[in-house]
N, C-alpha and C positions, 0 to 999 in steps of 0.2 A: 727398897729401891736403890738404884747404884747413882748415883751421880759424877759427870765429867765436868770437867772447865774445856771448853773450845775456845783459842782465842782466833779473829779473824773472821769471824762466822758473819758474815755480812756477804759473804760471795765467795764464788769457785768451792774447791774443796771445803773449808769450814761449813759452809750453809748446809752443802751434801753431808756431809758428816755428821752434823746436827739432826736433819734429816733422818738419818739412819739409825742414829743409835736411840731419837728420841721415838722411833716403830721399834726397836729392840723391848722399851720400857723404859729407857735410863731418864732419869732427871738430868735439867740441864744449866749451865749457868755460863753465857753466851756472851765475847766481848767482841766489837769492832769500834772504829772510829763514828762513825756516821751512826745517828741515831736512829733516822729512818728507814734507812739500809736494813740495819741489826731488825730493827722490831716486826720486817718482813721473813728475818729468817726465825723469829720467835715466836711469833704467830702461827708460821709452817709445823713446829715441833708440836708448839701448844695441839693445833686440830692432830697430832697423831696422837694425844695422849700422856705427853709430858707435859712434867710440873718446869715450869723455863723463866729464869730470870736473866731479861738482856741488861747490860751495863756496857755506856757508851763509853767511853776514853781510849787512850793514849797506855798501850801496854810498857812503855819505856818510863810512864809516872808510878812512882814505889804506892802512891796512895792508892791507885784504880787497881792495884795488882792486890794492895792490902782488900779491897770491897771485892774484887772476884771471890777472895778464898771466903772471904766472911760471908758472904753471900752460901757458897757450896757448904759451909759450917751450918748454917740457917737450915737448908734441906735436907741435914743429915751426916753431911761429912762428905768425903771424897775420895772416890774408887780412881778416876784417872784423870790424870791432865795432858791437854793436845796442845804443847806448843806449834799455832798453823801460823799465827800473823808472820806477815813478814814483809821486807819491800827490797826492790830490785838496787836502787841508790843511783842510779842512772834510769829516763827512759827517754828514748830507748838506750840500748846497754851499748857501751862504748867501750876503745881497745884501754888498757891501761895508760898508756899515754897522753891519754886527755882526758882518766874518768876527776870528776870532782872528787877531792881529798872531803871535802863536809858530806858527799855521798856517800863516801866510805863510810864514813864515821857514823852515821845516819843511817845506813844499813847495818852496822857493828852494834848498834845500840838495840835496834828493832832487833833483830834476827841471833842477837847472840849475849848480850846483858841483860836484854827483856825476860827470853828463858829463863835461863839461870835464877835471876830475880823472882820471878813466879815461883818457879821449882822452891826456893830456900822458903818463902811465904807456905808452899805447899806440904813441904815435906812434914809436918806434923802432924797432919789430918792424912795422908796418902801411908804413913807407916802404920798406922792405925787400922787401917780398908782390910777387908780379909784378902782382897786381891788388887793389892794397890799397884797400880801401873802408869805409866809416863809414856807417851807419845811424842818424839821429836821429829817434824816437816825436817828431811835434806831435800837434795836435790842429786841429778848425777852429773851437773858441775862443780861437788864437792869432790870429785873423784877422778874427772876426767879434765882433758886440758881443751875447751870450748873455747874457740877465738871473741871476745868482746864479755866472756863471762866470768871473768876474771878474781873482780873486787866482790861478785856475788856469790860465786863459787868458794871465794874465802873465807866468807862468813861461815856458807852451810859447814864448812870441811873444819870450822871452829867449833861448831856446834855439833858435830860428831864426835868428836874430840870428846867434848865434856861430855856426851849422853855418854861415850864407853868408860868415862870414869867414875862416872853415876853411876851405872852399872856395878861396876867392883864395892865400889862403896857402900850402894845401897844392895844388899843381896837378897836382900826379902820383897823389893819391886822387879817386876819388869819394866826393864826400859829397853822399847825397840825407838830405831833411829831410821826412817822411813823417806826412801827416794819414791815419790808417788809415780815418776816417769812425766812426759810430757803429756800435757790436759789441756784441754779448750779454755782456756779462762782467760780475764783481763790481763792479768799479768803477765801471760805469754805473748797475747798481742802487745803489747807497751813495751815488752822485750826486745820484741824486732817485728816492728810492723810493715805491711806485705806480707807475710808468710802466710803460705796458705796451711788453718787450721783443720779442716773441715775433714780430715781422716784422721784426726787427733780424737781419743779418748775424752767426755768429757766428765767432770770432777763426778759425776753422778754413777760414771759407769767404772771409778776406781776404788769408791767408797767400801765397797764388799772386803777392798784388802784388810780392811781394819777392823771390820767386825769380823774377820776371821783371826786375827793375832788376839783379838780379847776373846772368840771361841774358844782357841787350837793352845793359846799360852805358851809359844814356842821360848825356847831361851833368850835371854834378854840379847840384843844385838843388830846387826844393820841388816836390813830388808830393801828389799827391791821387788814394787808390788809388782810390776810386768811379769817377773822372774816367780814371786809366789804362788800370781793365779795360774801361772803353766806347772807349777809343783803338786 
Protein backbone atom coordinates (compact mmCIF):
# COMPACT_ATOMS: atom_id res chain seq x y z
CA UNK A 1 0.00 0.00 0.00
CA UNK A 2 1.41 3.68 -0.87
CA UNK A 3 0.87 6.12 1.57
CA UNK A 4 0.60 10.18 1.42
CA UNK A 5 0.81 13.07 4.02
CA UNK A 6 -2.11 15.73 2.87
CA UNK A 7 -1.74 18.68 4.89
CA UNK A 8 -5.02 20.90 4.96
CA UNK A 9 -7.35 18.08 4.48
CA UNK A 10 -10.27 19.51 6.34
CA UNK A 11 -11.60 21.32 3.27
CA UNK A 12 -11.48 22.46 -0.47
CA UNK A 13 -8.82 20.68 -2.21
CA UNK A 14 -7.09 18.66 0.64
CA UNK A 15 -10.53 16.80 1.54
CA UNK A 16 -10.99 16.16 -2.45
CA UNK A 17 -7.59 14.88 -2.67
CA UNK A 18 -7.89 12.69 0.23
CA UNK A 19 -10.90 11.60 -1.28
CA UNK A 20 -9.31 10.63 -4.38
CA UNK A 21 -6.39 9.04 -3.68
CA UNK A 22 -7.94 7.17 -0.71
CA UNK A 23 -10.52 5.38 -3.91
CA UNK A 24 -6.96 4.97 -5.76
CA UNK A 25 -6.08 2.46 -2.50
CA UNK A 26 -3.40 4.75 -0.90
CA UNK A 27 -3.14 5.04 2.82
CA UNK A 28 -3.57 8.18 4.38
CA UNK A 29 -2.24 10.38 7.14
CA UNK A 30 -4.38 13.76 7.22
CA UNK A 31 -3.49 16.98 8.99
CA UNK A 32 -5.72 20.29 9.54
CA UNK A 33 -6.26 22.62 12.28
CA UNK A 34 -9.92 21.77 13.40
CA UNK A 35 -10.33 18.53 14.83
CA UNK A 36 -13.69 18.06 13.87
CA UNK A 37 -13.42 19.30 10.52
CA UNK A 38 -10.35 16.80 9.86
CA UNK A 39 -12.28 13.60 11.18
CA UNK A 40 -15.15 14.43 8.66
CA UNK A 41 -12.70 14.24 5.91
CA UNK A 42 -11.07 10.85 7.55
CA UNK A 43 -14.06 9.32 7.90
CA UNK A 44 -14.86 10.03 4.14
CA UNK A 45 -11.39 8.17 3.00
CA UNK A 46 -11.93 5.54 5.76
CA UNK A 47 -15.71 4.38 4.03
CA UNK A 48 -13.52 4.33 0.53
CA UNK A 49 -11.22 1.84 1.97
CA UNK A 50 -8.24 3.43 3.38
CA UNK A 51 -6.18 2.89 6.24
CA UNK A 52 -6.39 7.10 7.50
CA UNK A 53 -4.86 8.53 10.42
CA UNK A 54 -6.12 12.39 11.19
CA UNK A 55 -3.77 14.61 13.38
CA UNK A 56 -5.19 17.94 14.47
CA UNK A 57 -2.55 20.89 14.80
CA UNK A 58 -0.72 23.57 13.72
CA UNK A 59 1.50 22.61 10.40
CA UNK A 60 4.12 25.78 11.42
CA UNK A 61 4.68 23.44 15.17
CA UNK A 62 8.09 21.32 14.26
CA UNK A 63 6.40 18.65 16.92
CA UNK A 64 2.92 18.13 14.84
CA UNK A 65 5.06 18.04 11.58
CA UNK A 66 7.57 15.44 13.73
CA UNK A 67 3.85 13.12 14.50
CA UNK A 68 2.67 13.43 10.77
CA UNK A 69 5.84 11.62 9.47
CA UNK A 70 5.93 9.31 12.50
CA UNK A 71 2.54 8.42 12.01
CA UNK A 72 3.18 7.74 7.81
CA UNK A 73 6.53 5.60 9.34
CA UNK A 74 3.57 3.52 11.41
CA UNK A 75 1.87 2.60 8.06
CA UNK A 76 4.64 1.65 6.22
CA UNK A 77 6.51 4.63 5.08
CA UNK A 78 5.90 7.38 2.59
CA UNK A 79 5.35 7.38 -1.15
CA UNK A 80 4.26 11.34 -1.40
CA UNK A 81 3.83 14.33 0.41
CA UNK A 82 1.14 17.21 -0.54
CA UNK A 83 2.14 20.34 0.94
CA UNK A 84 -2.00 21.84 0.58
CA UNK A 85 -2.27 23.98 3.95
CA UNK A 86 -1.96 27.29 3.40
CA UNK A 87 -3.54 30.82 4.36
CA UNK A 88 -4.33 33.94 2.60
CA UNK A 89 -2.51 36.53 5.56
CA UNK A 90 -5.19 38.97 4.84
CA UNK A 91 -9.08 38.51 4.53
CA UNK A 92 -10.16 39.68 2.62
CA UNK A 93 -6.79 40.39 0.50
CA UNK A 94 -5.61 43.86 0.64
CA UNK A 95 -3.30 46.21 -1.74
CA UNK A 96 0.23 46.16 -0.27
CA UNK A 97 -0.09 49.29 1.24
CA UNK A 98 -2.17 48.54 4.06
CA UNK A 99 -1.62 44.47 4.08
CA UNK A 100 -0.56 43.51 7.83
CA UNK A 101 3.21 43.10 8.15
CA UNK A 102 2.24 39.93 11.07
CA UNK A 103 -0.03 38.76 7.89
CA UNK A 104 2.79 38.54 5.97
CA UNK A 105 4.88 36.88 8.28
CA UNK A 106 1.89 34.60 9.06
CA UNK A 107 1.38 33.62 5.69
CA UNK A 108 5.45 33.07 5.17
CA UNK A 109 5.39 30.77 8.04
CA UNK A 110 2.17 28.66 6.84
CA UNK A 111 2.87 28.57 3.29
CA UNK A 112 6.48 28.68 2.94
CA UNK A 113 8.69 27.33 6.33
CA UNK A 114 5.73 24.93 7.13
CA UNK A 115 6.86 23.12 3.61
CA UNK A 116 10.03 23.12 3.82
CA UNK A 117 9.81 21.90 7.49
CA UNK A 118 7.78 18.87 6.56
CA UNK A 119 9.85 18.23 3.55
CA UNK A 120 13.30 18.03 5.79
CA UNK A 121 11.21 15.66 8.44
CA UNK A 122 10.13 13.76 5.28
CA UNK A 123 12.85 13.34 3.26
CA UNK A 124 14.11 10.09 4.87
CA UNK A 125 11.21 7.95 4.54
CA UNK A 126 10.30 9.73 0.77
CA UNK A 127 14.09 8.61 -0.62
CA UNK A 128 13.38 5.42 0.56
CA UNK A 129 9.59 5.08 -1.52
CA UNK A 130 10.20 3.19 -4.76
CA UNK A 131 8.28 6.30 -6.25
CA UNK A 132 8.82 8.83 -3.87
CA UNK A 133 7.13 12.11 -4.79
CA UNK A 134 6.32 15.76 -3.29
CA UNK A 135 3.45 17.70 -4.20
CA UNK A 136 3.68 21.48 -3.76
CA UNK A 137 -0.03 23.89 -3.72
CA UNK A 138 1.20 27.33 -6.03
CA UNK A 139 -1.11 29.47 -7.13
CA UNK A 140 -1.02 31.69 -10.56
CA UNK A 141 -0.41 34.66 -8.30
CA UNK A 142 2.85 33.27 -7.94
CA UNK A 143 3.36 34.21 -11.44
CA UNK A 144 1.22 36.88 -12.40
CA UNK A 145 0.85 40.34 -11.02
CA UNK A 146 -3.09 40.22 -9.34
CA UNK A 147 -4.08 43.64 -7.87
CA UNK A 148 -4.54 42.86 -3.86
CA UNK A 149 -2.53 39.53 -4.15
CA UNK A 150 0.49 40.50 -3.64
CA UNK A 151 1.94 39.34 0.01
CA UNK A 152 0.07 36.03 -1.10
CA UNK A 153 1.30 35.61 -4.45
CA UNK A 154 4.98 36.00 -2.64
CA UNK A 155 4.72 33.32 -0.55
CA UNK A 156 3.44 30.71 -3.34
CA UNK A 157 6.31 32.27 -6.03
CA UNK A 158 8.80 31.47 -2.64
CA UNK A 159 7.59 28.17 -2.60
CA UNK A 160 8.21 27.59 -6.20
CA UNK A 161 11.31 28.66 -5.75
CA UNK A 162 12.44 25.98 -3.36
CA UNK A 163 10.28 22.96 -5.04
CA UNK A 164 12.56 23.68 -8.34
CA UNK A 165 15.51 23.44 -6.11
CA UNK A 166 14.18 20.40 -4.51
CA UNK A 167 14.03 19.22 -7.72
CA UNK A 168 17.72 19.49 -8.73
CA UNK A 169 18.75 18.35 -5.53
CA UNK A 170 16.67 15.56 -5.04
CA UNK A 171 16.76 13.57 -8.52
CA UNK A 172 15.34 10.48 -7.55
CA UNK A 173 11.79 12.28 -6.45
CA UNK A 174 9.40 13.94 -8.27
CA UNK A 175 8.65 17.17 -7.27
CA UNK A 176 5.85 18.87 -9.23
CA UNK A 177 4.81 22.47 -8.15
CA UNK A 178 1.04 22.72 -8.93
CA UNK A 179 -1.20 25.96 -9.72
CA UNK A 180 -4.57 24.08 -9.22
CA UNK A 181 -6.29 27.30 -10.91
CA UNK A 182 -9.20 28.89 -9.43
CA UNK A 183 -11.85 26.53 -7.15
CA UNK A 184 -14.90 27.04 -5.34
CA UNK A 185 -13.66 27.04 -1.94
CA UNK A 186 -13.59 29.10 1.37
CA UNK A 187 -10.52 30.53 0.63
CA UNK A 188 -11.51 32.02 -2.52
CA UNK A 189 -14.56 33.42 -1.09
CA UNK A 190 -12.43 35.09 2.13
CA UNK A 191 -10.29 36.31 -0.81
CA UNK A 192 -12.59 38.61 -2.19
CA UNK A 193 -15.99 38.37 -1.10
CA UNK A 194 -18.94 39.07 -3.67
CA UNK A 195 -17.50 37.30 -6.40
CA UNK A 196 -19.42 35.32 -8.03
CA UNK A 197 -18.14 31.62 -7.66
CA UNK A 198 -20.70 29.56 -9.13
CA UNK A 199 -18.91 28.86 -12.81
CA UNK A 200 -15.64 28.21 -10.86
CA UNK A 201 -14.45 24.63 -10.75
CA UNK A 202 -14.89 22.92 -7.64
CA UNK A 203 -11.84 21.28 -5.48
CA UNK A 204 -13.68 17.98 -6.49
CA UNK A 205 -13.67 18.55 -10.17
CA UNK A 206 -9.57 19.51 -10.06
CA UNK A 207 -8.61 16.65 -8.06
CA UNK A 208 -8.05 14.17 -11.26
CA UNK A 209 -4.98 16.67 -12.09
CA UNK A 210 -3.15 14.94 -9.42
CA UNK A 211 -3.96 11.42 -9.73
CA UNK A 212 -2.75 11.80 -13.12
CA UNK A 213 0.90 13.36 -12.41
CA UNK A 214 1.18 10.21 -9.92
CA UNK A 215 -0.19 7.99 -13.11
CA UNK A 216 1.64 9.71 -15.99
CA UNK A 217 4.99 10.63 -13.63
CA UNK A 218 5.75 13.57 -15.90
CA UNK A 219 9.27 15.38 -15.21
CA UNK A 220 9.64 16.95 -11.96
CA UNK A 221 8.30 20.68 -12.57
CA UNK A 222 5.59 23.43 -12.58
CA UNK A 223 2.02 22.42 -13.69
CA UNK A 224 -0.90 24.18 -14.47
CA UNK A 225 -3.89 21.85 -13.89
CA UNK A 226 -6.38 23.88 -16.37
CA UNK A 227 -3.39 23.67 -18.93
CA UNK A 228 -2.77 19.59 -18.13
CA UNK A 229 -6.35 18.47 -18.26
CA UNK A 230 -6.58 20.21 -21.87
CA UNK A 231 -2.93 18.28 -22.69
Amino acid sequence: MAVAIVTGASRGLGRALAAALAGRGWDLVLDARTAEVLEESAAAARARGARVVGLAGDVTDAAHRAKLVAAARELGGLDLLVNNAGILGAEPLVPLDSHSLDGFRAALEVNVVAPLGLLQEALPLLRTAPAGAVINLSSDAAAEAYRTWGAYGATKAALDQLSAVLAVEEPGLRVWWVDPGGMRTDMLAAAEPGEDLSGTPAPAEVAPVFLRLLDERPASGRYSAPAFLEA
